[in-house]
Biopython code that builds the backbone (N, CA, C, O; Angstrom):
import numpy as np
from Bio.PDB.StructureBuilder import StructureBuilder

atoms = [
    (1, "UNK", "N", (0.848, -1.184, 0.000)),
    (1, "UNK", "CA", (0.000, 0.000, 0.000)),
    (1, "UNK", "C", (0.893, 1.247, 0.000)),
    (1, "UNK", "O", (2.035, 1.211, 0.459)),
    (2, "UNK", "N", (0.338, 2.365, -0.533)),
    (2, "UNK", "CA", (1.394, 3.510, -0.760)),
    (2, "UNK", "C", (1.012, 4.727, 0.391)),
    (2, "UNK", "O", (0.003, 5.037, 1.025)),
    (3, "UNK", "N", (2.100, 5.115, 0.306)),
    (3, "UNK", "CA", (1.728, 6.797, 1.258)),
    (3, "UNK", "C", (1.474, 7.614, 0.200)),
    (3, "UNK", "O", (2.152, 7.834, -0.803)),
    (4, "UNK", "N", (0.162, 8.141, 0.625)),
    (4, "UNK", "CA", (0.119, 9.356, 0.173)),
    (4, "UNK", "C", (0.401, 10.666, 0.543)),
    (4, "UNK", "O", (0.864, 10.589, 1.682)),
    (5, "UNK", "N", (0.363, 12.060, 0.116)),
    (5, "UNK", "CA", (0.516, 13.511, 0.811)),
    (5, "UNK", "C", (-0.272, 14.239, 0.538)),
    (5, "UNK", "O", (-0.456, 14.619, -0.618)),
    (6, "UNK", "N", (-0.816, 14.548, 1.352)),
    (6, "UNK", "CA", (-2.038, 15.708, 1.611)),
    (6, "UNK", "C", (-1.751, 16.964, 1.759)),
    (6, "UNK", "O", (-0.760, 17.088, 2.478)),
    (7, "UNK", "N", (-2.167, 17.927, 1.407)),
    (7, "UNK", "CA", (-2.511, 19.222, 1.995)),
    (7, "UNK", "C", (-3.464, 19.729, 1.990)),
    (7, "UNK", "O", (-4.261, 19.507, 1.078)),
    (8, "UNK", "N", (-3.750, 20.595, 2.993)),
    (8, "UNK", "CA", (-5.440, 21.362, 3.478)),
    (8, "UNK", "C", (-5.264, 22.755, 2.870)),
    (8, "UNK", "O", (-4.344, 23.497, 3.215)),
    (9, "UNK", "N", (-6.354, 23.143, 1.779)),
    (9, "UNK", "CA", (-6.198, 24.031, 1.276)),
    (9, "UNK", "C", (-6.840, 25.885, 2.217)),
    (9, "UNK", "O", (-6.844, 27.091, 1.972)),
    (10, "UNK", "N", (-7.230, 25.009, 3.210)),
    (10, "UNK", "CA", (-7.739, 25.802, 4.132)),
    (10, "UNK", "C", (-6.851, 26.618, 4.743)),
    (10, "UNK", "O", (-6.642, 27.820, 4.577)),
    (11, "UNK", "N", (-5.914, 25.131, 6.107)),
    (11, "UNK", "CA", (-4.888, 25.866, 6.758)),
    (11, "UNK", "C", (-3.915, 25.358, 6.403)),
    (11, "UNK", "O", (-3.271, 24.795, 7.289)),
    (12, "UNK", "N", (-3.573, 25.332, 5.529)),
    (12, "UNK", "CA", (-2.221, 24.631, 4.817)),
    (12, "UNK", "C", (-1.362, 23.502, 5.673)),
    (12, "UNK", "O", (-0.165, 23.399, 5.408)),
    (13, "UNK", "N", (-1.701, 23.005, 6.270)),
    (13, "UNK", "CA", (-1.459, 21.371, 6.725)),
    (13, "UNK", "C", (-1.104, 20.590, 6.308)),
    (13, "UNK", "O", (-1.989, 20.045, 5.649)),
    (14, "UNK", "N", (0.005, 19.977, 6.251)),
    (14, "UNK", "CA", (0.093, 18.783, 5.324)),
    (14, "UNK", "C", (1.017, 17.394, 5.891)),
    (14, "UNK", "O", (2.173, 17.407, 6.313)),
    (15, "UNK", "N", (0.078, 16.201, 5.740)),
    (15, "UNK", "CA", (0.538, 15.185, 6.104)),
    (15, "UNK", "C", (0.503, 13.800, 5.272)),
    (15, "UNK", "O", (0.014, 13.898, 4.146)),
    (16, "UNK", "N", (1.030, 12.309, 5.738)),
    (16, "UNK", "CA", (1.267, 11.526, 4.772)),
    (16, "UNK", "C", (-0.022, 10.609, 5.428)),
    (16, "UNK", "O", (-0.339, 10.492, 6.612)),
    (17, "UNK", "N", (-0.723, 9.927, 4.054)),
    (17, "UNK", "CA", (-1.452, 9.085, 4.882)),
    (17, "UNK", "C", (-1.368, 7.578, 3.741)),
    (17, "UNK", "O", (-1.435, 7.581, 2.511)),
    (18, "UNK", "N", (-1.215, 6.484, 4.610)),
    (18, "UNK", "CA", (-0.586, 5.460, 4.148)),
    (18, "UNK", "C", (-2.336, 4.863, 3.929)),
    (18, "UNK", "O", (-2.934, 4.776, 5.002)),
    (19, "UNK", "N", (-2.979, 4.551, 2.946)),
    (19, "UNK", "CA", (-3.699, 3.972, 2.272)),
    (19, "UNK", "C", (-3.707, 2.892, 1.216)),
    (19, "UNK", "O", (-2.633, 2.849, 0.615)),
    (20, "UNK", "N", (-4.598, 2.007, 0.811)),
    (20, "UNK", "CA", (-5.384, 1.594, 0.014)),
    (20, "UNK", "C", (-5.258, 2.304, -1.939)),
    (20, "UNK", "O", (-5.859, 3.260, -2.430)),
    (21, "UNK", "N", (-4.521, 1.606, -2.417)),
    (21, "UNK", "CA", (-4.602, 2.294, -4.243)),
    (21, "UNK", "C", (-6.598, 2.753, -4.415)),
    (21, "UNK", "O", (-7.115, 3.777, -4.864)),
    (22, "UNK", "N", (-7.199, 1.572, -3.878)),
    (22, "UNK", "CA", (-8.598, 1.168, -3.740)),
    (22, "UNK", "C", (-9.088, 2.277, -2.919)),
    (22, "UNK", "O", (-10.222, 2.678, -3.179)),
    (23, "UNK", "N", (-8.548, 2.748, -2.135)),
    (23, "UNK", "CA", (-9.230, 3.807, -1.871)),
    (23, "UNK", "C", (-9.184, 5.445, -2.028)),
    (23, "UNK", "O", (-8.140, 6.023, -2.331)),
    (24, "UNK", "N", (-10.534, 6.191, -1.767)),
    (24, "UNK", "CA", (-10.838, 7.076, -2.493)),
    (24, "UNK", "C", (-9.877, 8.345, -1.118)),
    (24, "UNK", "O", (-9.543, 8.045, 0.028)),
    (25, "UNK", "N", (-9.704, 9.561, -1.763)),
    (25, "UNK", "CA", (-9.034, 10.181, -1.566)),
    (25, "UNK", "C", (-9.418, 11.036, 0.116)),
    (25, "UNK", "O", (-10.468, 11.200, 0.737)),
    (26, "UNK", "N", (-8.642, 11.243, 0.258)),
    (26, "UNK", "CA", (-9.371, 11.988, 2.117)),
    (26, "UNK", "C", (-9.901, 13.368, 1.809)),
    (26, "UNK", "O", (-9.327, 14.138, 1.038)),
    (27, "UNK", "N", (-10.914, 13.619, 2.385)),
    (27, "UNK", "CA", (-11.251, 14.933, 1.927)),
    (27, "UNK", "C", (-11.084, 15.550, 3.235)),
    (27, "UNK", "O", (-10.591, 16.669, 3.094)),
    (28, "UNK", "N", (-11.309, 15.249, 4.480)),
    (28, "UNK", "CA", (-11.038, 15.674, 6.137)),
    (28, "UNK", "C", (-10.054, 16.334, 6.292)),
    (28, "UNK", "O", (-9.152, 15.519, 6.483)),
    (29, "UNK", "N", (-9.525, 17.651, 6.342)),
    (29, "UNK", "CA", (-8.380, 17.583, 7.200)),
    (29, "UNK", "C", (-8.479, 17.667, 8.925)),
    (29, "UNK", "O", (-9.292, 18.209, 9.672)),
    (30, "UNK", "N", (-7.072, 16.747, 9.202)),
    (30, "UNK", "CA", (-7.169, 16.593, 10.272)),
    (30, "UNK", "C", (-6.963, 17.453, 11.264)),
    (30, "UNK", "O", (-7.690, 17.250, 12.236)),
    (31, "UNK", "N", (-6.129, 18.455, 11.365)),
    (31, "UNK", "CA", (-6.105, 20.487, 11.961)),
    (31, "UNK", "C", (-7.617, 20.755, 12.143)),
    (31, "UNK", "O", (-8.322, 20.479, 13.114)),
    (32, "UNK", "N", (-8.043, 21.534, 10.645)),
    (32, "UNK", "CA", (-9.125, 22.441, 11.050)),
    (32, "UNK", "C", (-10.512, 21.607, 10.709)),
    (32, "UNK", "O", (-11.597, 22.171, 10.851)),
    (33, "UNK", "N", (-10.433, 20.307, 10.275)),
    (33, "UNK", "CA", (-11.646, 19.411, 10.537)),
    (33, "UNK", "C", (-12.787, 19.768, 9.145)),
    (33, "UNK", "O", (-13.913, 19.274, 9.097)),
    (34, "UNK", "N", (-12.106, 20.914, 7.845)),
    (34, "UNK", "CA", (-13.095, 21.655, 6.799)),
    (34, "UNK", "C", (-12.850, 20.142, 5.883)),
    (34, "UNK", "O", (-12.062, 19.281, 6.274)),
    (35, "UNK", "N", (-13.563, 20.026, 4.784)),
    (35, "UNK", "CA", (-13.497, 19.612, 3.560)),
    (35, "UNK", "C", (-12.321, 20.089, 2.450)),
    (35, "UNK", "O", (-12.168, 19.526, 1.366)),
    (36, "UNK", "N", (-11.614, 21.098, 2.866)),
    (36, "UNK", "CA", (-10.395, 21.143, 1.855)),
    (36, "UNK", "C", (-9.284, 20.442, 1.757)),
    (36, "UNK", "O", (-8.339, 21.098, 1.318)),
    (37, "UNK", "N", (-9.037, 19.212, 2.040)),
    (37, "UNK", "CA", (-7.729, 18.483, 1.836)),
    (37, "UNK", "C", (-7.722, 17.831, -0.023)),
    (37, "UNK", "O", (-8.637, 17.475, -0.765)),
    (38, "UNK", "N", (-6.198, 17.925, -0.205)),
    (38, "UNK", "CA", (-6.340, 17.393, -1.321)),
    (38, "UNK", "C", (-5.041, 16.402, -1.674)),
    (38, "UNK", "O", (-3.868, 16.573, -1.342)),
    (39, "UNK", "N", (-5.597, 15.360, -2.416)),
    (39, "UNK", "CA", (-4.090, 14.929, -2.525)),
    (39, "UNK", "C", (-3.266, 15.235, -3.532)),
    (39, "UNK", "O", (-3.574, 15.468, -4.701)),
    (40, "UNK", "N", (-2.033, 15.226, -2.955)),
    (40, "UNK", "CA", (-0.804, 15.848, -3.970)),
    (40, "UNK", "C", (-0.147, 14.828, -4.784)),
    (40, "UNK", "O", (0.259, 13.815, -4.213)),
    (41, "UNK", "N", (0.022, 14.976, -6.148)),
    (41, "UNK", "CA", (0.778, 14.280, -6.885)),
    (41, "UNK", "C", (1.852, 14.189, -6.855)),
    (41, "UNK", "O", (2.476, 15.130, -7.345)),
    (42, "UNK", "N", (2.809, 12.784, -6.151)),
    (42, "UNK", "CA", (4.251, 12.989, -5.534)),
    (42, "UNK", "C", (5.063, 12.128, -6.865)),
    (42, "UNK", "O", (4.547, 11.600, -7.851)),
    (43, "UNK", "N", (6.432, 12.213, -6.492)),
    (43, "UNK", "CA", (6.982, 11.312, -7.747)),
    (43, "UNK", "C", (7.429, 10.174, -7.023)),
    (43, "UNK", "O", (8.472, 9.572, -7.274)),
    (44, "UNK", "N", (6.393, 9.804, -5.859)),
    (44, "UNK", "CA", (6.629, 7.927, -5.754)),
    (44, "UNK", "C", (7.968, 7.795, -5.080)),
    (44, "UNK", "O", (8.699, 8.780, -4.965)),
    (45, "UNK", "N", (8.220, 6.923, -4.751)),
    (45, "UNK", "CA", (9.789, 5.758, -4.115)),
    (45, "UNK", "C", (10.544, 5.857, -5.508)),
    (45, "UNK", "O", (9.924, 5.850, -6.571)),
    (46, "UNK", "N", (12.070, 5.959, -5.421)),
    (46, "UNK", "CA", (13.128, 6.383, -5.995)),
    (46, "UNK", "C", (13.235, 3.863, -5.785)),
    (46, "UNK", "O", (13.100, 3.096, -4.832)),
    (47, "UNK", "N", (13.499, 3.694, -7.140)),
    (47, "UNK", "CA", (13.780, 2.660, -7.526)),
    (47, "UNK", "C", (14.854, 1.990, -6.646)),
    (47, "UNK", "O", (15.609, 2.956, -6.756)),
    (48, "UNK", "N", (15.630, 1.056, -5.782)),
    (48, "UNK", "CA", (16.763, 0.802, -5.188)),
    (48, "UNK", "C", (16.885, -0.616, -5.826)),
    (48, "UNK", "O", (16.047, -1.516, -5.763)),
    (49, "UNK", "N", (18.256, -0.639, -6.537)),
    (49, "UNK", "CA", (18.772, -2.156, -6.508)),
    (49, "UNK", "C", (19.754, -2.796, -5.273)),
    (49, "UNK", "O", (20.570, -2.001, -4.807)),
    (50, "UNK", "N", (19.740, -3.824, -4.852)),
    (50, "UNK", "CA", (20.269, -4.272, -3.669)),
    (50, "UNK", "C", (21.169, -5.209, -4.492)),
    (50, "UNK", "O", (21.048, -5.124, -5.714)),
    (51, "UNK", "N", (21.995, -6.031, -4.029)),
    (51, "UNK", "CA", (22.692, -7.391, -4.149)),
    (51, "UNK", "C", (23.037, -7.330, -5.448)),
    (51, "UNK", "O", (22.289, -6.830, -6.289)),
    (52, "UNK", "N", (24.180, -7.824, -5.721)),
    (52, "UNK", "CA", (24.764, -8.295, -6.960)),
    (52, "UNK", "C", (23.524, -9.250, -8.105)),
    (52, "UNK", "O", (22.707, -10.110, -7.776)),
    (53, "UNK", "N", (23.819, -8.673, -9.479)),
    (53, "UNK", "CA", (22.946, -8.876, -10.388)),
    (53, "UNK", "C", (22.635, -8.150, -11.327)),
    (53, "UNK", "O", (23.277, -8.061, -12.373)),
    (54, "UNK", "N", (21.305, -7.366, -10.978)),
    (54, "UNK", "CA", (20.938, -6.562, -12.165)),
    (54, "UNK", "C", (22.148, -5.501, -12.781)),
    (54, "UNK", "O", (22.657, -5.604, -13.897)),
    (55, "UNK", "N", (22.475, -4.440, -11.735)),
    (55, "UNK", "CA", (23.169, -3.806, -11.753)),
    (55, "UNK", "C", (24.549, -4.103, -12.645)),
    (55, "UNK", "O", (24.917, -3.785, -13.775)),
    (56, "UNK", "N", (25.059, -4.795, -11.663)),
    (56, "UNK", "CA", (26.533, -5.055, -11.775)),
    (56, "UNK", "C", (26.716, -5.855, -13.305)),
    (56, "UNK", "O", (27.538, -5.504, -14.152)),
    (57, "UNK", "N", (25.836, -6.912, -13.439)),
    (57, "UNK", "CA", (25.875, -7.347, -14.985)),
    (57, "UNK", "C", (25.263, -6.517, -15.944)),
    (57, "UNK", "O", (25.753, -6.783, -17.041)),
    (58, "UNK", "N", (24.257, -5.466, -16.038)),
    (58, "UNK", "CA", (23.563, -5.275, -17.331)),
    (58, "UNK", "C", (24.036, -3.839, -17.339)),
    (58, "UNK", "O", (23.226, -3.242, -18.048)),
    (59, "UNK", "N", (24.881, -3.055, -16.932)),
    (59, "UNK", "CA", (24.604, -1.301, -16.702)),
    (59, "UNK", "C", (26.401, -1.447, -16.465)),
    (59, "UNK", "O", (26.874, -0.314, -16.371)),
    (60, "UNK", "N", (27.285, -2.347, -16.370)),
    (60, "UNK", "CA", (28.518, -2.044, -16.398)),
    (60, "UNK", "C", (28.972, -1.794, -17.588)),
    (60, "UNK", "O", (28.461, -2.393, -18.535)),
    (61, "UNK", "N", (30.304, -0.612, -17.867)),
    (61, "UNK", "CA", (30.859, -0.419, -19.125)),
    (61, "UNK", "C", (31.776, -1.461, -19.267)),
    (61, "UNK", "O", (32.278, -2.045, -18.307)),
    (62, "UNK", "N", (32.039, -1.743, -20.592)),
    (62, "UNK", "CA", (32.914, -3.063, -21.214)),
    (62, "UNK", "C", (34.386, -2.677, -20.941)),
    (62, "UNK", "O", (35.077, -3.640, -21.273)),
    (63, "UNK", "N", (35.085, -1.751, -20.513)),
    (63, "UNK", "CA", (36.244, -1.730, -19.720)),
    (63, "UNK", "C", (36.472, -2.315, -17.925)),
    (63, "UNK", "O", (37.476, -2.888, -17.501)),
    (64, "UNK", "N", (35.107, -1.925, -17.048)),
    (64, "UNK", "CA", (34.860, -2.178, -16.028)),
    (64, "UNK", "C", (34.801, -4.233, -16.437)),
    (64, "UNK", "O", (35.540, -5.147, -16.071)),
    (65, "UNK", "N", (34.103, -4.220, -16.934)),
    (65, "UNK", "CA", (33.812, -5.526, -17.115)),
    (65, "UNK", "C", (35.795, -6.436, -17.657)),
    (65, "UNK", "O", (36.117, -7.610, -17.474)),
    (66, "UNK", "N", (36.295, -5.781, -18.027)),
    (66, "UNK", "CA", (37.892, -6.127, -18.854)),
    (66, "UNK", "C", (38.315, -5.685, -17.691)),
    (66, "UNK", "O", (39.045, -6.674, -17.618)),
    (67, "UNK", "N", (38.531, -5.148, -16.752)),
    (67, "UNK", "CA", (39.326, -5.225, -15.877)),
    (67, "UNK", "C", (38.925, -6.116, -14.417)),
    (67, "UNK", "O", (39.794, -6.451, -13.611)),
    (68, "UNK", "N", (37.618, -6.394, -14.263)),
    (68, "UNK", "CA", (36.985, -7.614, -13.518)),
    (68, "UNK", "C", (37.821, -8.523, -13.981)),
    (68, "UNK", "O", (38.620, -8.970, -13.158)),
    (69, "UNK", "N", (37.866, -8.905, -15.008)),
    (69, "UNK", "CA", (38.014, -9.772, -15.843)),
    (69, "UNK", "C", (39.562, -10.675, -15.542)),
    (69, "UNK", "O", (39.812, -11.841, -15.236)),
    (70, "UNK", "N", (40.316, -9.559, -15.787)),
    (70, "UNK", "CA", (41.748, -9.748, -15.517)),
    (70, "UNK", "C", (41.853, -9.829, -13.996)),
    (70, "UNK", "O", (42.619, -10.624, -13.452)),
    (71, "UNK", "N", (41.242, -9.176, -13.473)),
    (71, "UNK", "CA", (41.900, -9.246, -12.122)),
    (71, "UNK", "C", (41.491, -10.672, -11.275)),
    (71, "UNK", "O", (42.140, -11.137, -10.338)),
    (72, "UNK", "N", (40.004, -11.346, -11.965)),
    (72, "UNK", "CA", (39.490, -12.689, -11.186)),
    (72, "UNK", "C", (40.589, -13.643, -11.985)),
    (72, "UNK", "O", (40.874, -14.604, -11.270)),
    (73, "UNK", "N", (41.132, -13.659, -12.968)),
    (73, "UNK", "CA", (42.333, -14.302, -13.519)),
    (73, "UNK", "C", (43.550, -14.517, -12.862)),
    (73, "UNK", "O", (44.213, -15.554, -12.827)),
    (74, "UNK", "N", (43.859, -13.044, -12.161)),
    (74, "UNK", "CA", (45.209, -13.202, -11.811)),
    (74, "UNK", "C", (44.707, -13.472, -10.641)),
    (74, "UNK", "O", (45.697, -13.597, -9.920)),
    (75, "UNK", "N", (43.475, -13.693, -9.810)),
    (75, "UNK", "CA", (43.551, -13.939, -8.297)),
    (75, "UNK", "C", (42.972, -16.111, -8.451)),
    (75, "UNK", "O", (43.187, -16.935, -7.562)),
    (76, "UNK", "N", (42.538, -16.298, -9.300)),
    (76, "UNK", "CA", (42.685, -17.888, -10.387)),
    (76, "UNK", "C", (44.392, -18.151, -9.726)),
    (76, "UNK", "O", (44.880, -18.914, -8.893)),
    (77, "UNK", "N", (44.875, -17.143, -10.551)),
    (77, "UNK", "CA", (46.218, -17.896, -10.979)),
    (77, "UNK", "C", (47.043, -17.922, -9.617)),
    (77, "UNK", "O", (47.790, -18.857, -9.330)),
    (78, "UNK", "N", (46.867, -16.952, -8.906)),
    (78, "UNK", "CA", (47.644, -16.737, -7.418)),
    (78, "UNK", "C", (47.128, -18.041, -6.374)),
    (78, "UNK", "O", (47.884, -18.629, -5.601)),
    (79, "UNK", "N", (45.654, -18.334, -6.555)),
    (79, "UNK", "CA", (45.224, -19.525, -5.472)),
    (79, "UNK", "C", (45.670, -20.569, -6.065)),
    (79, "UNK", "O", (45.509, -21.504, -5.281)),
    (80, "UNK", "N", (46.225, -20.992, -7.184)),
    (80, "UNK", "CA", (46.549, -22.443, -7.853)),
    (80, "UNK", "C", (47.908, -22.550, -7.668)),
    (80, "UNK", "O", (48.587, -23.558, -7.865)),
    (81, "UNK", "N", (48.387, -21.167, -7.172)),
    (81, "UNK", "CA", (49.630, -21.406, -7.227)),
    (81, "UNK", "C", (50.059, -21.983, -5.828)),
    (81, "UNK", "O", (50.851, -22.839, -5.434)),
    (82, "UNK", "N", (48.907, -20.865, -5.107)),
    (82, "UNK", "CA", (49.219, -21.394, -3.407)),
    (82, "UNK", "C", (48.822, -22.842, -3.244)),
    (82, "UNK", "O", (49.411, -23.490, -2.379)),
    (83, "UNK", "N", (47.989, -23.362, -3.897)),
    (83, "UNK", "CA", (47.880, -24.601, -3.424)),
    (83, "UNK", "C", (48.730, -25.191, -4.170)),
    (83, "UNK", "O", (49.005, -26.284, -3.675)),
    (84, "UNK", "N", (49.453, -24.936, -5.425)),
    (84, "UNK", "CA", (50.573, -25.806, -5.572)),
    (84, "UNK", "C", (51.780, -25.980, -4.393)),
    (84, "UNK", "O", (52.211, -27.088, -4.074)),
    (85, "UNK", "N", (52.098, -25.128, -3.994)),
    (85, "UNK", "CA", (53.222, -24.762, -3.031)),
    (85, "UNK", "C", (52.577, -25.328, -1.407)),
    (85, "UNK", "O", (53.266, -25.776, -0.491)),
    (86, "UNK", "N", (51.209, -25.158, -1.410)),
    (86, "UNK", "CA", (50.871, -25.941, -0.356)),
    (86, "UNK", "C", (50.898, -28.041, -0.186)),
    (86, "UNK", "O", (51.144, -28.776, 0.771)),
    (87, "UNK", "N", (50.621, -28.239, -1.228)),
    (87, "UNK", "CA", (50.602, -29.593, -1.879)),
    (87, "UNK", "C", (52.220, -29.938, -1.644)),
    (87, "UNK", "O", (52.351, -30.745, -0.724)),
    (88, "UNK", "N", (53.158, -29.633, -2.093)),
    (88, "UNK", "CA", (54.591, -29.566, -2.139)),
    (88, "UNK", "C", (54.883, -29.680, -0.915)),
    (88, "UNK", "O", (55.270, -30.810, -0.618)),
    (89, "UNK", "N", (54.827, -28.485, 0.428)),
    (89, "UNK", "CA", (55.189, -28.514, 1.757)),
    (89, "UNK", "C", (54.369, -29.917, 2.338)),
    (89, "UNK", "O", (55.043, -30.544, 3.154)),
    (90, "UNK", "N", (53.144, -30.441, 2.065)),
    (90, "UNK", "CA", (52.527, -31.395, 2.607)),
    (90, "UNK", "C", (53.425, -32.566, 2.599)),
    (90, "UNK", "O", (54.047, -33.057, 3.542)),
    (91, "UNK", "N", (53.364, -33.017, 1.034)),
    (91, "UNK", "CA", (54.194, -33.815, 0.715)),
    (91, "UNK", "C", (55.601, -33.917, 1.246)),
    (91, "UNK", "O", (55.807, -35.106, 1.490)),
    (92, "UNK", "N", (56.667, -33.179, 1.532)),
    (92, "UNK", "CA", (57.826, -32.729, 2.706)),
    (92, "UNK", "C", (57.484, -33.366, 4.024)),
    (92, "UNK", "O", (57.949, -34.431, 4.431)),
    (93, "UNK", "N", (56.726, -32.691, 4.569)),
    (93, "UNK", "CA", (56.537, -33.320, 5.698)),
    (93, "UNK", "C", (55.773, -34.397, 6.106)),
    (93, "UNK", "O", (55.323, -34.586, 7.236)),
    (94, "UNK", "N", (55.646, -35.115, 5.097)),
    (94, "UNK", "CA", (54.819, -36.641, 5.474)),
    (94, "UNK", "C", (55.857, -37.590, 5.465)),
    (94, "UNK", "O", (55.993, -38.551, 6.223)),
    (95, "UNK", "N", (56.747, -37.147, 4.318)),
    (95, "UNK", "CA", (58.269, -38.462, 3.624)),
    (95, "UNK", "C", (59.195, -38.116, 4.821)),
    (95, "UNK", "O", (60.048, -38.964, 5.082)),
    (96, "UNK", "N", (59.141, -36.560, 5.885)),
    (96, "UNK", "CA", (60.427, -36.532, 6.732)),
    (96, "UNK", "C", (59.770, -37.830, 7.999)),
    (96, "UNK", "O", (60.310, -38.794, 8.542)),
    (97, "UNK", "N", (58.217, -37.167, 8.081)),
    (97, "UNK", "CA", (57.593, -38.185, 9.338)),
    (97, "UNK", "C", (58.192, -39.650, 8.918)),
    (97, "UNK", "O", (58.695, -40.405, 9.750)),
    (98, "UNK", "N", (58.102, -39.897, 7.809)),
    (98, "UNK", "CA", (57.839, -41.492, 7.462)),
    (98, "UNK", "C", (59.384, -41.841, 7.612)),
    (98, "UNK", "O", (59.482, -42.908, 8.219)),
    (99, "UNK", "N", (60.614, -41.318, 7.274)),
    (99, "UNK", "CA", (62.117, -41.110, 8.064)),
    (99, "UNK", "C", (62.662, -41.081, 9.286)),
    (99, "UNK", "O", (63.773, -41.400, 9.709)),
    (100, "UNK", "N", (61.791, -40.690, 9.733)),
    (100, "UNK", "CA", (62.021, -40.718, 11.245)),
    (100, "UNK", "C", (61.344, -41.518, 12.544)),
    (100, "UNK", "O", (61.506, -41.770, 13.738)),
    (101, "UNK", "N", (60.468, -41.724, 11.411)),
    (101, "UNK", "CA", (59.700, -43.724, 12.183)),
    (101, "UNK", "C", (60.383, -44.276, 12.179)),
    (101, "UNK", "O", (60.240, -45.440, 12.554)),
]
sb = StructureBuilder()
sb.init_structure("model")
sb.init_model(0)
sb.init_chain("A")
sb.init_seg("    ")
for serial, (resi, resn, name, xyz) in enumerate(atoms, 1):
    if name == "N":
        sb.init_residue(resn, " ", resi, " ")
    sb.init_atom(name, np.array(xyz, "f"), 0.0, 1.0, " ", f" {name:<3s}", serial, name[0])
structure = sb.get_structure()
């Protein structure tokens, strides 16, 4: 349901009143209690994207996207490397254990 904004054309009052699309417009104001309230034509909730997706894939420029690009590559190439070098030290110290049994 949306907020709407009112003002009283009477005593110039103005407040939000959270309604019904379905329903019909307030004519009460709530101050001076006359029949002049009216509702104001607002420009609505400002759109928000949250979380990775729309944004980030369809509205990025094709340089932003080329430098993503390269950089998830070289951080590829840096973890394969660590686990090469991790694999290596493992292997070291299993053949010294098995030496010294």
């Amino acid at each position: 349901m949306p907020t709407y904004d009112y003002i009283c054309a009477n005593c110039d009052a103005a407040w939000e009143l959270f309604q019904s699309i379905k329903a019909s417009p307030v004519r009460k104001c709530p101050e001076c209690g006359k029949l002049k309230a009216k509702r104001q034509i607002g420009t609505g909730s400002g759109v928000i994207f949250k979380g990775s997706g729309f944004y980030e894939t369809d509205y990025r420029s094709a340089s932003y996207k080329k430098g993503v690009d390269a950089a998830q590559k070289a951080e590829k190439a840096a973890s394969s490397e660590n686990k090469k070098s991790d694999t290596k030290g493992e292997s070291k110290s299993t053949s010294t254990k098995k030496k010294n049994d």
